[in-house]
C-alpha positions in Angstrom: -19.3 138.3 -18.3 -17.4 141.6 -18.5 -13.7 142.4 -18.6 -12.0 143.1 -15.2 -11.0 146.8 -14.8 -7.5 147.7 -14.0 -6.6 148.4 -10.8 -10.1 148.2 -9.7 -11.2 146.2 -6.3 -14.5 145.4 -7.4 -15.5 144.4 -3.9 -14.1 147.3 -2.4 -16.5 149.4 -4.3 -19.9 147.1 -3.8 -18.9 147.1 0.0 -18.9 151.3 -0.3 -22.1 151.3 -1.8 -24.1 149.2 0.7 -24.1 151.6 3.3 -24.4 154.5 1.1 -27.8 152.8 -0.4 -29.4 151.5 3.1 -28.4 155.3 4.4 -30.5 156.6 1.5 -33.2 154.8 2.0 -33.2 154.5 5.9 -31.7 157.6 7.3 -28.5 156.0 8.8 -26.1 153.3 7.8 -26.8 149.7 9.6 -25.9 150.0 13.6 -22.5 147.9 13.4 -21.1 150.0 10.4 -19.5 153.2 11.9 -17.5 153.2 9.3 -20.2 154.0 7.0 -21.9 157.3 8.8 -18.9 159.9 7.3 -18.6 158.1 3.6 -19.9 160.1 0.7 -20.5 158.6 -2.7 -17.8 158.7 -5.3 -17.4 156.3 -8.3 -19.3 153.1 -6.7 -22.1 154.0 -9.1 -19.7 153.5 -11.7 -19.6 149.7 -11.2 -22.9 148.9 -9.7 -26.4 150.1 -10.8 -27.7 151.8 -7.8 -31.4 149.7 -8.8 -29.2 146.7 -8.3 -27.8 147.7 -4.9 -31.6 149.2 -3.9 -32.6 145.9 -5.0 -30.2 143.4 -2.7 -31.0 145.9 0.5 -34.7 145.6 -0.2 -34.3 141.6 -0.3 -32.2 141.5 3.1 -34.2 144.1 4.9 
């Protein structure tokens, strides 16, 4: 297990790199997430491998 980071929302990050994943690999972010179409990756990668994230978009698609 690994020690929390300060002032860090670690959800807030994972739910930042969904979209910016399933973008990458499909062209657009999921139909219901209009959120998602003007977000540009910042430090999400920081957190979460971007193999991990590939990985749990592969399994739900």
């Amino acid at each position: 297990m690994c020690a929390p980071k300060q002032h860090v929302k670690p959800w807030n990050k994972l739910e930042r790199a969904l979209p910016l994943v399933f973008q990458t690999r499909y062209g657009d972010v999921p139909r219901c997430n209009s959120n998602g179409s003007t977000m540009r990756e910042t430090d999400e990668f920081k957190y979460f491998a971007k193999s991990g994230v590939t990985n749990v978009i592969e399994e739900l698609s």
